[in-house]
C-alpha positions in Angstrom: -1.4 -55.6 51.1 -1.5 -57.7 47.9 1.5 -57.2 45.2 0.4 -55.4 42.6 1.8 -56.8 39.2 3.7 -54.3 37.4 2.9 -56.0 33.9 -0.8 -56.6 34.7 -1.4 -53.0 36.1 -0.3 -51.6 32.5 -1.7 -54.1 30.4 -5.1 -52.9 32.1 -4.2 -49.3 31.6 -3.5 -47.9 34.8 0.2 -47.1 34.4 0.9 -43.9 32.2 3.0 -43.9 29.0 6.9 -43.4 29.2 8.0 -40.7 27.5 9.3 -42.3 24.5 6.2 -44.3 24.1 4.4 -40.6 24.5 6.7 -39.2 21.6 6.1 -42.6 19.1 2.5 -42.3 20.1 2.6 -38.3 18.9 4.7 -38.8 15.7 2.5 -41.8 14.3 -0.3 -39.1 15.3 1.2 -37.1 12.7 3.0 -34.4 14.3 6.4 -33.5 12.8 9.6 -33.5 14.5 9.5 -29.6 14.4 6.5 -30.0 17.0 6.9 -27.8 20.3 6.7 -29.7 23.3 6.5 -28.4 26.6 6.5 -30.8 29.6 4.9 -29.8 32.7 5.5 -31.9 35.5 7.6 -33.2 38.4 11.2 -34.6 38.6 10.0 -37.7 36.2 11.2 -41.0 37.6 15.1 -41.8 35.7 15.6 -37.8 34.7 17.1 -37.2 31.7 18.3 -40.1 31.2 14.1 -41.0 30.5 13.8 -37.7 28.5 16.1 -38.2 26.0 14.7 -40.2 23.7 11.2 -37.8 23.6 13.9 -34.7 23.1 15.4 -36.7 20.5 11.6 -37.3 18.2 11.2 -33.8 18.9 14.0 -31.6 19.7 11.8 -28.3 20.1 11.6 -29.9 23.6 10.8 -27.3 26.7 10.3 -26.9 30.3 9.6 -24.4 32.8 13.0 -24.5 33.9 14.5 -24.2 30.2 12.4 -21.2 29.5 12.7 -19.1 32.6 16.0 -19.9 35.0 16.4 -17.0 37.1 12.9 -15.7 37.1 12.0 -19.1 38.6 13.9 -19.1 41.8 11.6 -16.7 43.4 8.6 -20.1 42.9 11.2 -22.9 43.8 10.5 -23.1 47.6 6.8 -23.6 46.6 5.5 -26.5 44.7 2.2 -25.4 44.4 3.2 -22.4 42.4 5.6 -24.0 40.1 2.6 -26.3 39.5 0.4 -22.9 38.9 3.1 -22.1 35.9 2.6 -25.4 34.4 -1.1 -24.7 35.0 -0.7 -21.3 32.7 1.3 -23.2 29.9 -1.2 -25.9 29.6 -4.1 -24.2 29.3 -2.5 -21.7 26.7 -1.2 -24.7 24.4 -2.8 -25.4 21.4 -2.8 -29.0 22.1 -2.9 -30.2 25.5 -1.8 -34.3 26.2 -2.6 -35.7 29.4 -0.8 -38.7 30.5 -2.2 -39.2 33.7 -5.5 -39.4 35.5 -4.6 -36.5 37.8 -6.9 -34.0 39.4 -4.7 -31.0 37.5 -5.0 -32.9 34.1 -8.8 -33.3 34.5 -9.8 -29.1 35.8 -7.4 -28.5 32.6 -9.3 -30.6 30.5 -12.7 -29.8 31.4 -11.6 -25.7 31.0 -10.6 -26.1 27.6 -13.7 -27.7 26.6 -15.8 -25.2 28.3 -13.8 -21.9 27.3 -14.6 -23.0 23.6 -12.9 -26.4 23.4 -9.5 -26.4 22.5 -8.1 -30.1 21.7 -7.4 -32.6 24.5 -5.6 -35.8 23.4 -5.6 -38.8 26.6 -3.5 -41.8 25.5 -5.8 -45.3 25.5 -2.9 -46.7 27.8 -4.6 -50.2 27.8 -4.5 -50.5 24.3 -1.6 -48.6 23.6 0.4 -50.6 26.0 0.1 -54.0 23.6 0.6 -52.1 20.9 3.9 -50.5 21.9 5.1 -53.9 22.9 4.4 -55.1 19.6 6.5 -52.0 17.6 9.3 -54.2 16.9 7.4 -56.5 15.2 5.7 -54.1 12.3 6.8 -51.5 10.1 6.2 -48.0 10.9 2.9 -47.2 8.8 1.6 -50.4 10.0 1.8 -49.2 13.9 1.3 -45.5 12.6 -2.2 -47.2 11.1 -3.1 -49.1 14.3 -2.2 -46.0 16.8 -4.6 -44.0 15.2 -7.3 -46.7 15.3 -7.0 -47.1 19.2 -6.8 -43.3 19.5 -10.0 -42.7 17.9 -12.7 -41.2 20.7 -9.6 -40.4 22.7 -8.4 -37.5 20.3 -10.5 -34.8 22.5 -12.8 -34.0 19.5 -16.5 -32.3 20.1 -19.1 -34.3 21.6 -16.5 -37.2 22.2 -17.2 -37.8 25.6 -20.3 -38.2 27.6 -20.3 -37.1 31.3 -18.9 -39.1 34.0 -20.1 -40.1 37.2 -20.0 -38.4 40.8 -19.7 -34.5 41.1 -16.5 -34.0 38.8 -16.6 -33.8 35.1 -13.9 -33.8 33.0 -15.7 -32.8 30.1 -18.5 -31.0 30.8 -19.9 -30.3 27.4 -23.3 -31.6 28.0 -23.7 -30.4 31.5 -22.5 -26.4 32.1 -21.6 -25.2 28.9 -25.0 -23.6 27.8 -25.7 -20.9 30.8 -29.5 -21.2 31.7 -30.2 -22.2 28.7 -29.1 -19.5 26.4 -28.1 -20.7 22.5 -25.8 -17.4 22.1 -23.3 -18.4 24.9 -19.9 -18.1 24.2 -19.4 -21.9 25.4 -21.8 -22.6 23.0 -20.8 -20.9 20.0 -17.3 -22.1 20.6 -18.6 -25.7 20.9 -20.6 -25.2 17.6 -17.2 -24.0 16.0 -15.3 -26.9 17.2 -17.9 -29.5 15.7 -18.3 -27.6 12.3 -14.5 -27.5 12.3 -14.5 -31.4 12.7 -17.0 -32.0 10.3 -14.9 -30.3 7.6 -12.0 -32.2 8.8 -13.4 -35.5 8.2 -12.6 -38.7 10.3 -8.8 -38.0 9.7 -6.9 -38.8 13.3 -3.6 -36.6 14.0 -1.8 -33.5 13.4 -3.5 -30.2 12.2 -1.4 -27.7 10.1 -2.5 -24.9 13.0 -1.6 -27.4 15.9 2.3 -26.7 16.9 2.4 -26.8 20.9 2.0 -29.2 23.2 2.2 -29.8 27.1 2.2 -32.8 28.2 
């Protein structure tokens, strides 16, 4: 098997964001350090020790095991439906960011779009990766100014992404949200809300006043 190159695999993108680099990435986004984040996932690979520096950007910081403790033994002895809980929180969040390419990270993002389209932000790991390497080098409104740039298309807005290939789409705008057709679906209409919302918004990237949660 041929060694894979640890700095060439996430210069192309394939490795996901730390959690630090997730939290910079978010506050140059514009999201306040009064932000709730909720992090749904695994043991993550160094523990705490890796989390503290996202709890420190945002100290609203939560997990499953945080919110519910005793309630959550009865689920312990089976991964699937702790996964199930993260599943719930996720799909309830007003913002949902997805750092990896995982099947549960794609059904969640192509539900949100089709119940209505709630916002979906994917990092652009290959670009972001230079860029976070970089940070030292430039003030903060300078890297603030050039996350937002490679973000752009990647902020989960209407009509942002066209649908994939094979039988799996993660955003299935184009393909199953009108039902046989019909302009009154509630897919539809919710779709139509979504685009007149970003049309008032204007090309601004990052935070929205309304936009407090996120699961990541």
């Amino acid at each position: 098997m041929q060694d894979l190159d640890a700095d060439g695999e996430r210069s192309r993108g394939k490795c996901p964001l730390t959690p630090h680099e997730v939290g910079l990435m978010l506050r140059a986004l514009g999201f306040a350090n009064d932000t709730y984040i909720y992090v749904a996932s695994g043991e993550i690979y160094g523990g705490e020790e890796t989390l503290q520096p996202l709890r420190d950007l945002f100290p609203n910081f939560y997990t499953k095991e945080r919110l519910a403790n005793e309630e959550l033994k009865p689920f312990l002895p089976f991964s699937s439906r702790l996964a199930a809980i993260d599943y719930i929180v996720c799909d309830e969040s007003d913002v949902f960011v997805t750092n990896n390419n995982g099947n549960m990270a794609r059904v969640l993002a192509g539900r949100r779009r089709y119940m209505g389209h709630k916002r979906t932000i994917r990092p652009n790991a290959k670009r972001l990766s230079s860029l976070l390497t970089e940070r030292d080098q430039m003030d903060w409104d300078t890297f603030a100014r050039k996350v937002k740039a490679v973000q752009r298309e990647f902020m989960g807005e209407p009509d942002e992404m066209r649908p994939g290939r094979g039988e799996f789409h993660e955003f299935p705008y184009s393909c199953i949200c009108k039902k046989n057709g019909d302009p009154d679906s509630e897919q539809v209409r919710g779709n139509q809300r979504a685009r007149e919302r970003s049309k008032e918004e204007g090309p601004v990237l990052g935070a929205r006043e309304d936009e407090k949660v996120f699961s990541l």
